[in-house]
N, C-alpha and C positions, 0 to 999 in steps of 0.2 A: 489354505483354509479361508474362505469366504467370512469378512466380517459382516456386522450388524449392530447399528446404533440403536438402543430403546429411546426414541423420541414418544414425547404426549403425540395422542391419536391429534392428527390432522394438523400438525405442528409445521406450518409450511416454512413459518421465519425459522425453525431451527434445522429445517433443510438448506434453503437458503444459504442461511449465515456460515456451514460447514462447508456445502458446495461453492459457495465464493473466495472462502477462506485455501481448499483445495486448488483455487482455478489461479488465484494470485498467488501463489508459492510455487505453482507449475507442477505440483503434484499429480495434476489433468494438465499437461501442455496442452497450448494452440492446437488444434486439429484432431482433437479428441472425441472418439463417439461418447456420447451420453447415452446410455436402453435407460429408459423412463421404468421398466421390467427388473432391472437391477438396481437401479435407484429406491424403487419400492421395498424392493428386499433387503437392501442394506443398510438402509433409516428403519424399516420396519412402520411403513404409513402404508399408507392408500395411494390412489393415484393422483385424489385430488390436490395435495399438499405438494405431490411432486411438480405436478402440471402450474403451479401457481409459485415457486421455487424459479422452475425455468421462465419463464414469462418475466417475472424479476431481473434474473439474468439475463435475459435478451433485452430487457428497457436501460440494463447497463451497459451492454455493448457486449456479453462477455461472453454470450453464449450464441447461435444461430441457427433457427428452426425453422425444419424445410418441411412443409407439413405434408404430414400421410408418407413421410419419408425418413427423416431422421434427426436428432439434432447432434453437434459438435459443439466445443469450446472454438470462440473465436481467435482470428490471431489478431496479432499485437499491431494495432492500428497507428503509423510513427504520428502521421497529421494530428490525430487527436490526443495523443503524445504533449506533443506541441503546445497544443491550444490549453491543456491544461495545466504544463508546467507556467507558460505565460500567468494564467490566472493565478496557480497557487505561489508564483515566487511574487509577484506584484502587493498579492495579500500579506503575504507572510515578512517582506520585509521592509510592509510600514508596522505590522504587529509590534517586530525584536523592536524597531525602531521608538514606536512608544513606552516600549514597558523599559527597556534603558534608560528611556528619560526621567524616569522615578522606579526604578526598579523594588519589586515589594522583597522581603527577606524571606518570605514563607514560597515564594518563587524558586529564588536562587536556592535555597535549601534543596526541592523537592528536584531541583533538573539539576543538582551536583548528584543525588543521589540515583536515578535514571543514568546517569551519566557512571557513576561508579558499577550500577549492575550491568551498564551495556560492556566495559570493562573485562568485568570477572565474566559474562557469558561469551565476549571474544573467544577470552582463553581458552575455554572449554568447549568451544567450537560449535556451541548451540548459536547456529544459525535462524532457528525459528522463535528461540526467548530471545535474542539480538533486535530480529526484525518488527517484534512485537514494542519492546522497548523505544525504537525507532518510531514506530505511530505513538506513542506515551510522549518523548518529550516532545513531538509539535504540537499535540493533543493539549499539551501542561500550557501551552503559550497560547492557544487559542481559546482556552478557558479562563487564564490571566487577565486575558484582555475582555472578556465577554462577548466573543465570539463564537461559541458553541457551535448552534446551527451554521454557520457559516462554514466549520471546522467539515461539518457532515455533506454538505453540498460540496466542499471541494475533497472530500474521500470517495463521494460517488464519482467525481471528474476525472477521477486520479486511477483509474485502473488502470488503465495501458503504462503508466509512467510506473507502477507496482509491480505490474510484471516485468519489466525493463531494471528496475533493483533489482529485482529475483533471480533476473539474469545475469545482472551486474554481480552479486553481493559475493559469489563464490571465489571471483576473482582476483589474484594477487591481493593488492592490500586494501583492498575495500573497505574490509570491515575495520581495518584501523584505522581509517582516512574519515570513515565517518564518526566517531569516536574523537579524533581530532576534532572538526566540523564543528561537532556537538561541543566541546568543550569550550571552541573558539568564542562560538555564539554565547553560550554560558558566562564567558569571561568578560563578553562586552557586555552583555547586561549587567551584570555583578560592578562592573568599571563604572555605569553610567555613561557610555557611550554611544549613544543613537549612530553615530555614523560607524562605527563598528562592526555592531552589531549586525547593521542591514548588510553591510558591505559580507561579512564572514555570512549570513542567511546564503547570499546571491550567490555565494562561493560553493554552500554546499548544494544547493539545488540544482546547482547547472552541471552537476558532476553525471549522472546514469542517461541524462537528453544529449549531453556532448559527446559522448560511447555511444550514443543509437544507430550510427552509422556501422558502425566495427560491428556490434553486437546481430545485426542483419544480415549482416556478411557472413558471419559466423555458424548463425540459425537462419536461413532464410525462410526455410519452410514454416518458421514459427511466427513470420511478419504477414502482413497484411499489405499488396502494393495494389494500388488505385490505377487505371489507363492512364 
């Protein structure tokens, strides 16, 4: 049975935002044709929304349009991988590192409770309320800090490192590992521990870029290798 989203007429960001959302879950794996023809029909737009959706997607890296020919979802780029875990763990733990050093209470409250629902959706094996939760607590720490925008420049950065969790997250004990993670980092800030806290950050972010080798191995068709 063919679905269909009712979006607002010419709603490009609410194409967008579902087709990105599809591409990082790998719901559209690496190598996927896009018809701009079914696209239309499945959000219920025009073409204009869709054409400006993809173009979106290809200034992220995520999509690749061969024009008068076709488009696909891109594969999983490791080098840019790389360059963006470098940025986001460099960011991320002088973040834990400062709010450790005066940790607020209305903080620690809200990422125990993040941390108790990534818990109960473990169990229940909701992999996509997990993974959602997972962008919430960095999210919570980059708002602490009043870093917002900053939060959104390195989630645009951060696709290939998203689809490499997605790939990661199924496996063995991931999704306890990160829960662990979560809790570690919670518990240095909670302590007032800057060096802790940074050190348990460095801990979890190095965990889906140190698999990237295996995980290529595994799917290679789904990687992107450069001459």
């Amino acid at each position: 049975m063919s679905l269909s989203f009712s979006l607002e007429p010419e709603s490009s960001p609410g194409v967008h935002a579902d087709l990105r959302r599809r591409i990082i879950a790998l719901d559209l794996p690496p190598g996927s044709p896009l018809s701009r023809a079914e696209l239309q029909a499945r959000y219920a737009v025009s073409s204009t929304p869709v054409r400006d959706a993809l173009l979106r997607l290809k200034e992220e890296g995520l999509v690749e349009i061969y024009p008068q020919s076709r488009t696909v979802v891109s594969r999983i780029d490791l080098r840019h991988a790389r360059e963006a875990h470098f940025l986001r763990s460099s960011v991320e733990r002088n973040i834990v590192r400062t709010l450790a050093s005066n940790p607020p209470d209305a903080l620690v409250r809200k990422l125990r409770h993040i941390v108790s629902l990534q818990e109960q959706y473990a169990q229940e094996g909701d992999l996509e309320a997990f993974a959602g939760l997972d962008m919430a607590f960095h999210e919570t720490l980059f708002d602490a800090s009043g870093y917002q925008r900053l939060f959104a420049v390195i989630r645009r950065e951060s696709v290939h490192i998203d689809r490499l969790r997605a790939l990661h997250l199924p496996l063995g004990d991931k999704v306890a590992r990160i829960v662990a993670d979560h809790r570690r980092v919670l518990d240095a800030i909670a302590a007032g521990s800057p060096e802790g806290a940074e050190e348990a950050m460095a801990h979890h972010l190095s965990q889906s870029i140190a698999i990237a080798n295996m995980l290529s191995r595994d799917r290679p068709d789904y990687f992107r290798y450069d001459p």
